[in-house]
Each structure stands twice: as C-alpha cells, then as structure tokens.
C-alpha positions in Angstrom: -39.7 -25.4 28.7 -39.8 -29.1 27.0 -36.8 -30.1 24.4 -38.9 -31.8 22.3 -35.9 -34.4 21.5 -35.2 -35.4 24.8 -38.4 -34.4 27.0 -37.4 -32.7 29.8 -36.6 -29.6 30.8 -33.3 -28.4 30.9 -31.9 -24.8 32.6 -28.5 -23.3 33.5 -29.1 -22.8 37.3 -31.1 -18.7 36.8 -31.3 -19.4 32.5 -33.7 -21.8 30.3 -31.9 -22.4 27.2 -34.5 -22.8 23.9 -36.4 -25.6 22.9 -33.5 -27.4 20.4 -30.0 -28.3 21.7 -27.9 -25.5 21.6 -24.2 -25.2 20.5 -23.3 -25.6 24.4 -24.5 -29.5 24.0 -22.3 -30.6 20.5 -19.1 -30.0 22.9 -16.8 -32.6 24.5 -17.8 -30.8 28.0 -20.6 -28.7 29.7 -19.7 -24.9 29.9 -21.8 -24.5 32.2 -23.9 -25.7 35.4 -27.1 -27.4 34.1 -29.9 -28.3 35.7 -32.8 -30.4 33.9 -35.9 -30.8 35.4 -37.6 -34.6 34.5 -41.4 -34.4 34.3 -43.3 -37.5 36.5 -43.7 -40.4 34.2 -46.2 -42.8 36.3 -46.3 -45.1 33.2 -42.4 -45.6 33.7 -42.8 -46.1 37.6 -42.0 -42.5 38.9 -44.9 -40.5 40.0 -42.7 -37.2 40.7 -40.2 -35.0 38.5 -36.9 -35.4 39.7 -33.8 -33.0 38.7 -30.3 -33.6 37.1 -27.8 -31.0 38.0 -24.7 -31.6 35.6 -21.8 -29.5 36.6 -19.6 -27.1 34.5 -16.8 -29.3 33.2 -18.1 -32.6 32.6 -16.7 -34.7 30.1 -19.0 -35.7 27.5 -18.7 -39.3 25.7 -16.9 -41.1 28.7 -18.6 -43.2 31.2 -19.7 -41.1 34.8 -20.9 -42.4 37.7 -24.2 -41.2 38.4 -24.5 -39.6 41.9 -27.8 -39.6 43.6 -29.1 -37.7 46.9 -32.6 -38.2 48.0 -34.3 -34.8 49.0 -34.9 -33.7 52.4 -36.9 -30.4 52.4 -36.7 -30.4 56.4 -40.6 -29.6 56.5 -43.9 -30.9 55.9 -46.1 -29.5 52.8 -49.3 -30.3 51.1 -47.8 -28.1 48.0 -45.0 -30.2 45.7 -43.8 -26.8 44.4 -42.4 -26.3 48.1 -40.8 -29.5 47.9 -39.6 -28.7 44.6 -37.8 -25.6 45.4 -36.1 -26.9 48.2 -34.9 -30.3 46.0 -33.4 -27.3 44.1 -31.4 -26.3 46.3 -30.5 -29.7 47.6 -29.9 -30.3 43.8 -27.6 -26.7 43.4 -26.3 -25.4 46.2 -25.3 -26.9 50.0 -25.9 -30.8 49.7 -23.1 -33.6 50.2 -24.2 -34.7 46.3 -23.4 -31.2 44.9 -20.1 -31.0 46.3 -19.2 -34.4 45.3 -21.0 -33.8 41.8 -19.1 -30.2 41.5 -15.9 -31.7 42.5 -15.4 -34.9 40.9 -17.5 -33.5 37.3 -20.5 -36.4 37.6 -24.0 -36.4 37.1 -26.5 -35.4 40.7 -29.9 -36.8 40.5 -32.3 -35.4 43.2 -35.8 -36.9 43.2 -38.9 -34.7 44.0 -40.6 -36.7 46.8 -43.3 -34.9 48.4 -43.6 -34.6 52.7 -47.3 -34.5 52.9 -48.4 -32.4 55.9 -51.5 -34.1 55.3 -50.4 -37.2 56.3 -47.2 -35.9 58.7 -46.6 -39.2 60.0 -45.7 -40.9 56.3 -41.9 -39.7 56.4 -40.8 -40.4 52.9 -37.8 -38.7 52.6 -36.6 -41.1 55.1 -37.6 -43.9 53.7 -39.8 -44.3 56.7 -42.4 -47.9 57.8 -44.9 -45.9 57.3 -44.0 -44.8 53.5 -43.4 -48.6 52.9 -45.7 -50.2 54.3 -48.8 -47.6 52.9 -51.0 -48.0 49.8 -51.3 -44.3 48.4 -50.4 -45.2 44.8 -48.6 -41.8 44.5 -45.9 -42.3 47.2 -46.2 -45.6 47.7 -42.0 -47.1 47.8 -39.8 -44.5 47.1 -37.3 -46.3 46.6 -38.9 -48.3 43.5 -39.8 -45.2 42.2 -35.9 -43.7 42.5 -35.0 -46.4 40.9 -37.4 -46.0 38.1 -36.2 -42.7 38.2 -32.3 -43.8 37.8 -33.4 -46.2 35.1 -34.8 -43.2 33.8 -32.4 -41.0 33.5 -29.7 -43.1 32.2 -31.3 -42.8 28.9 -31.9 -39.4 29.0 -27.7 -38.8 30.0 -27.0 -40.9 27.1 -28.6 -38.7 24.8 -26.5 -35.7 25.7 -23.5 -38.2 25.7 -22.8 -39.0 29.4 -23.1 -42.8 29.7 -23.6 -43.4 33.4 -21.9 -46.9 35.3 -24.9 -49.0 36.3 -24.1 -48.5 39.9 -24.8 -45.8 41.9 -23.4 -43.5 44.4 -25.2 -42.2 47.3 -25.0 -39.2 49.5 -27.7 -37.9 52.2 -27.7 -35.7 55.5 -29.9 -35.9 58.3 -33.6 -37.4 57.0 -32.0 -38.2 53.2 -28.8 -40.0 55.2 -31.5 -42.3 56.6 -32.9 -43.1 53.6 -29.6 -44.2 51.8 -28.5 -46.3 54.8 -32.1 -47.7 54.5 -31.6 -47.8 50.9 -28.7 -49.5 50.8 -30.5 -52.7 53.0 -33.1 -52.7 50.1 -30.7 -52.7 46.7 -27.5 -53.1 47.9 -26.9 -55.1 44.4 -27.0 -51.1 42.3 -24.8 -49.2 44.8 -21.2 -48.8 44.8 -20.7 -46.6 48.0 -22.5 -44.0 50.3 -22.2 -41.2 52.3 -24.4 -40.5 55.2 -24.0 -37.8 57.9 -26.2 -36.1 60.5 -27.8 -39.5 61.2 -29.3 -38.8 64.1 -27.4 -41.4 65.9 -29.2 -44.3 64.8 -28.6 -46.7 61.7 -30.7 -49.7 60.5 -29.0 -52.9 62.0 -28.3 -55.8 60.3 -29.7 -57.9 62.5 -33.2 -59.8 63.2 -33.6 -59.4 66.8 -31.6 -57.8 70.0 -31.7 -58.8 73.6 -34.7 -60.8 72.6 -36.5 -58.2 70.8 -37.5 -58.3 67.3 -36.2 -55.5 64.9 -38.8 -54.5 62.2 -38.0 -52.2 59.4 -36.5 -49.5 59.3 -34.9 -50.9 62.6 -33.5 -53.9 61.6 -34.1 -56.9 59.0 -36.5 -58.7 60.7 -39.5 -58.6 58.6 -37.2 -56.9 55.4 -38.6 -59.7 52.9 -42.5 -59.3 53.8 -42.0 -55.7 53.4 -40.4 -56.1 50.3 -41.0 -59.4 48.9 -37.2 -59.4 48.2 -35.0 -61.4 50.1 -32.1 -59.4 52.2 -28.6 -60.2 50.6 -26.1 -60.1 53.6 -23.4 -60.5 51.8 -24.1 -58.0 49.2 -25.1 -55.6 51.8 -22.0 -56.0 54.0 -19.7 -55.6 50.8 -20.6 -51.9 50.1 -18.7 -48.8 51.6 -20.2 -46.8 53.7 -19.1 -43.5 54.9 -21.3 -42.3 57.8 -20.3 -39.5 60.2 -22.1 -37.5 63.1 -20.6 -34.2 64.5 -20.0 -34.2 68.1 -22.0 -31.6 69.0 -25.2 -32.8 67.1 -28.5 -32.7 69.1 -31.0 -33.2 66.1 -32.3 -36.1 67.6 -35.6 -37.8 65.1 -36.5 -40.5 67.7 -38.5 -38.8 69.9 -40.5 -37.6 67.4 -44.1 -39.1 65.7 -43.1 -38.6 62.4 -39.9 -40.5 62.3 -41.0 -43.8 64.3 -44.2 -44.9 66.4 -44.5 -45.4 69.9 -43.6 -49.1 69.6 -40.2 -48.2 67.5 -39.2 -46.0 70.3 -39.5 -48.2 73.1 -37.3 -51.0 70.9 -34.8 -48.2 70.4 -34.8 -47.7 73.9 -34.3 -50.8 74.9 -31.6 -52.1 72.2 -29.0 -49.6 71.5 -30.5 -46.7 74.6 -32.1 -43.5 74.8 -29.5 -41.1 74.8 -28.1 -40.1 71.0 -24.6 -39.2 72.1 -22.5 -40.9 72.7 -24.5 -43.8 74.2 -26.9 -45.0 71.1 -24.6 -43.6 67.9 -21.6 -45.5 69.4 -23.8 -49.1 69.8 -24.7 -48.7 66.3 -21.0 -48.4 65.6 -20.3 -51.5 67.6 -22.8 -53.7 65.8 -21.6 -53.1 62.9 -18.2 -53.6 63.3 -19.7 -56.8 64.8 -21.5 -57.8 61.7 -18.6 -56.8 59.8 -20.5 -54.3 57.5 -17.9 -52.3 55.2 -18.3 -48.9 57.3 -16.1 -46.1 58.0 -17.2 -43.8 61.0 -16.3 -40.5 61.6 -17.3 -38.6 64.5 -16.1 -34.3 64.2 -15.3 -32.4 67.1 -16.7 -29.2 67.1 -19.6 -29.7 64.8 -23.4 -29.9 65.3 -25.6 -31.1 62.8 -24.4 -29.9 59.6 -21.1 -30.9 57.2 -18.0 -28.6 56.9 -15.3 -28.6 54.5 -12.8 -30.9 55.9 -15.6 -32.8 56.3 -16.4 -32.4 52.5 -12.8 -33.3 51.7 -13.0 -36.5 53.3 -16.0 -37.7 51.8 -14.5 -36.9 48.6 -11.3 -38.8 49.7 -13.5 -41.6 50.6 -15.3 -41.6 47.4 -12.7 -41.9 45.1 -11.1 -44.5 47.1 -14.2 -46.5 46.6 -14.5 -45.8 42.4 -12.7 -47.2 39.5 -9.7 -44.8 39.4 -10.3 -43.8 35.4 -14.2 -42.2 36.7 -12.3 -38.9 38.4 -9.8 -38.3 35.3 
C-alpha cells in the first residue's frame, strides 16, 4: 500500500498503516518497528525494491547513520517474491544489521537482489565475477545499484525526519559478508566501518599478484580498474575498520563450489593462501593483511560453527560504536 507523499510502502513488521502519515510519524521517535518496502526505480539506477526497517525508538530530527546489509537468501530462485521474503527476514529478524539497527536505534537498509536459479552460477549476493563482469541490464553491478539504492533512500529518511551521515555502515554473514568485504575494495570512499562473519575463510586481498600468480577480482585487485573503470584507492581502502570473524568450528566452505568461483579461481586459491579453510587458508588471509596493514580486527570464536551468537553480537556492537562519532548512539 503506496503513501502517496513519500512513495513507498511502509508497514509495522505484521500491520500496513493507511495511505497518509499517521499520528505515529509527527513524533520525536518511532513507537514502533517499521518496515517500508521501496518499489524498483530503474530510472534512478536500482532495478529491485529494497526495504528500510526503522526500529522502535529512533530519534527523529537528529542525524543516523544509515546501516546497510546486503541479502543473502542462502538459495537460488527464479521467483523475486522468494528472495523478497527472505530479505524480510534478513531485514527483521536474525541478521548482524538488525541487531546493530535494534540496538544502537539507526536506520537497516536491505536490498532485494534476486539469486537467479536460472543463471546459478551469477552469485550476486556475493558480489560475485560473474555478476560484475555480466551484461543482463537487470542485475548487472549490484553494487552501483545499492548505491543508487542508498542515494535513494536518504531522501526518502529525510522526509520522515531521520537525516542519515553520508557514510555508511556495513554488516553481512556468510555470502552478504563477501559482498561487503568486496564492497568495501570498490567504495571504500562511502563506508565508515563493517562487519563480516561466516566468511568462509577467504577475503579479497589487497594485492595484485601472489607467488607469481595474478589475482583477479573478487580475488584480489589485479584487474579491479578494468572491471570497474574506477581506480583502487589503497589508501582509502586500508583506512576503514573492519570487523571480520569466523567461528572455529565453521565448515561452510564456498570455494569448492561452481557458483561462488570457476575452476580457474579455485586452482589460484589453492595455490596462494591453500586448500584447507581452517585454520590453514583463513589464517593466510589474516597474515596478509596485517601485512598490507589494512585497518582489520579478527576474531576467531571457539565453539561456534557458521552462525553469530550473542557475545558475538556484543562485540560487533562494541566494535561499532568505537568506530562512529560518539553523539550517533545518544
């Protein structure tokens, strides 16, 4: 259901409220969880909705951070509806950015990227070479089209009086942690921090090449600007906090897999930073980038397989408002 000032739609998580702001919008703070569903706007750059969940108690008329998690529906589907239940939940229930949006009283945005079972191998919530490097117009660079999305928004926020910062944060687990730390190689210049967990044991380096091998995207930076056509700012890059954690016991393992990388990535993988996940490969990732001096934090949790806890939740949140102006959590 369309609010015909403001376009979108908006719904209490289980309630659509009518088509004119209510009462619950002209006070200094949401009573309520929100969510608000943005229609795809292809003449503005995004080709999907995306949500905006806006938790209970968020201040109106003072400047957030936006928050945004990239969706990760875990399957491939040829239906969007699919996809968009399961952004949903990302959106409203157990994701890194709902805790963080529920507990710090900012902004989630969740994009509505389809999976395409179609085309299995394009693995756009990961942010994958084969998303970047394909020419379907509708998927076709997510991450232009999240930032689109962002650019979006922020007007749409201002409108129901939550100016957002200009920066963003970024949270993502498993296939949506690869995308931010992906992300993060591509934009670095409009993200403050991120968390990243359940990675698989494997992070895009910062490097061109290893033990004489090139690294191609999403590998490494070798071939970043012809991908892109944007040059890779190193220093920018390396500047950003980043929180990025594996539990000791994870075995989800993407690399063997055809959808996540090609027979050629594998063999690079291999032969750079090894075969095995754990400890082997997720600890040479570590190393480089303490080499390269990238602004990371690591955090390995005994105990845990391939999912986040709450003393993992609480560090995050420790970690993020380390990393933000000290007025955005008041």
């Amino acid at each position: 259901m369309k609010i015909s000032l403001l376009f979108f739609a908006v719904f209490s998580v289980g309630t659509i409220f009518s088509q004119t702001l209510t009462p619950e919008y002209e006070t200094e703070i949401f009573t309520r969880d929100t969510l608000i569903t943005v229609k795809a706007k292809p003449d503005s750059g995004f080709n999907y909705e995306y949500l905006v969940f806006i938790p209970k108690a968020t201040k109106k008329g003072k400047e957030q951070w936006l928050i945004v998690e990239p969706n990760n529906s875990g399957f491939t589907s040829d239906s969007i509806e699919k996809h968009h239940d399961s952004a949903i939940f990302v959106a409203t229930k157990r994701s890194l950015g709902n805790y963080i949006s529920r507990e710090l009283k900012m902004p989630l945005l969740v994009p509505v990227f389809p999976r395409p079972k179609l085309h299995h191998k394009i693995y756009t919530h990961a942010l994958d070479r084969d998303v970047m490097l394909g020419r379907n117009e509708d998927f076709f660079r997510p991450d232009l089209q999240l930032i689109s999305m962002v650019e979006d928004v922020r007007t749409r926020l201002e409108e129901l009086g939550i100016p957002v910062k200009k920066k963003l944060l970024m949270s993502g687990f498993s296939a949506s942690g690869s995308f931010v730390n992906r992300f993060l190689f591509l934009h670095p210049e409009i993200v403050q921090a991120t968390v990243a967990g359940g990675v698989n044991g494997i992070l895009m380096l910062p490097r061109k090449e290893m033990n004489g091998i090139e690294l191609n995207y999403p590998l490494g930076i070798n071939d970043l600007e012809e991908i892109t056509g944007k040059k890779f700012n190193s220093k920018l890059y390396s500047a950003v906090p980043q929180f990025i954690f594996m539990g000791a016991l994870d075995g989800n393992d993407a690399v063997p897999y055809d959808d996540a990388y090609g027979d050629e990535e594998r063999k690079v993988i291999y032969a750079t930073v090894g075969k095995q996940m754990q400890p082997n490969r997720w600890e040479k990732c570590q190393q480089i980038y303490r080499e390269e001096k990238i602004n990371s934090h690591f955090r390995i949790y005994l105990g845990v397989g391939h999912r986040s806890d709450e003393k993992i939740n609480l560090e995050l949140i420790a970690f993020i408002k380390e990393h933000i102006y000290e007025d955005a959590t008041k």
